[in-house]
N, C-alpha and C positions, 0 to 999 in steps of 0.2 A: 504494500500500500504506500510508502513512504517515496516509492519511486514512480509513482504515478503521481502522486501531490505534487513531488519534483519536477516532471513533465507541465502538469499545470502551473505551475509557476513561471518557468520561461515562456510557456504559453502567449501567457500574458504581457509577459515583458514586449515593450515597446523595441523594434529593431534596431538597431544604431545603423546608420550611414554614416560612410565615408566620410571626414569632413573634406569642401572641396578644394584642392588645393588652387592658388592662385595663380595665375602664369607669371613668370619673373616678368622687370620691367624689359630686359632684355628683347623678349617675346611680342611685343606690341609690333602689329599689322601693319602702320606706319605710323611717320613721326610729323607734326608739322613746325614750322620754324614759325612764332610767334611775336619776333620781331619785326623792327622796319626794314623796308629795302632798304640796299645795298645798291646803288646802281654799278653793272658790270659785277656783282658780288655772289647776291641773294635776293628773293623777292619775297616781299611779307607775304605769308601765310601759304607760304608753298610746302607741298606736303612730299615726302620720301618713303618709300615702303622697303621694307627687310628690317634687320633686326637695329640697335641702338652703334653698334660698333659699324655694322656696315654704314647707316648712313654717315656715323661721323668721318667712316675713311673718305667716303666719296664728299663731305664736304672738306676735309682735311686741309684744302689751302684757303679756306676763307678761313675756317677755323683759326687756324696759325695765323693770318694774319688779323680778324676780330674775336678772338675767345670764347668773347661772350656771347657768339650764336649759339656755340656749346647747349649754354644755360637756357636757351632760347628753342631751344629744340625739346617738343612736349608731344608723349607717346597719347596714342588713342583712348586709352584707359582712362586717362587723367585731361583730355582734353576739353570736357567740358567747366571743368571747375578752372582750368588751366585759363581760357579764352577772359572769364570776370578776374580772374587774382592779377594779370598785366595790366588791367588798366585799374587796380584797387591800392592804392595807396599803405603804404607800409606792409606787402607782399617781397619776396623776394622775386617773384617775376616781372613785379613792379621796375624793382630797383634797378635790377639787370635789363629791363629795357631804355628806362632814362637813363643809365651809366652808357650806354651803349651809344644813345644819341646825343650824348654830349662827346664822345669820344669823335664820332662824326663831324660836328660842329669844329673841331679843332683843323 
């Protein structure tokens, strides 16, 4: 009997699922650059597909020579929160896009 009650017990037990894991940021579908153009450089809000490394290699000479497009490149995951925090004052997306166009203005 004791192993029957036991059966009924897990019975009832609720199943567990997997939790689901999250895809690294690596893995994001594309990336869009959320700074200003660049004339000859980069153009706001252009977007790049493959992983975080591949796009920085294919931008690697803007990069080296602006940085902070780096900082300015925002995977799909995070692009909607990403689009308000650039133009929200005291954001780091913020910052990094007015450091950027001041660096311009020079």
């Amino acid at each position: 009997m004791a192993v029957k009650a036991e059966k009924a017990v897990k019975a009832t037990e609720p199943e567990k699922t997997p939790a689901k894991k999250e895809a690294p940021k690596d893995e994001a579908s594309f990336f869009m650059y959320l700074g200003p153009t660049i004339l000859g450089v980069i153009q706001s809000a252009s977007i790049y597909t493959g992983t975080r490394k591949g796009v920085e290699k294919l931008l690697s000479d803007a990069i080296e020579k602006y940085p902070r497009i780096k900082a300015l490149l925002v995977s799909d995951k995070t692009i909607a929160e990403d689009r308000i925090n650039v133009n929200k004052p005291g954001t780091r997306l913020y910052a990094e896009y007015h450091r950027l166009v001041n660096e311009l203005k020079k």
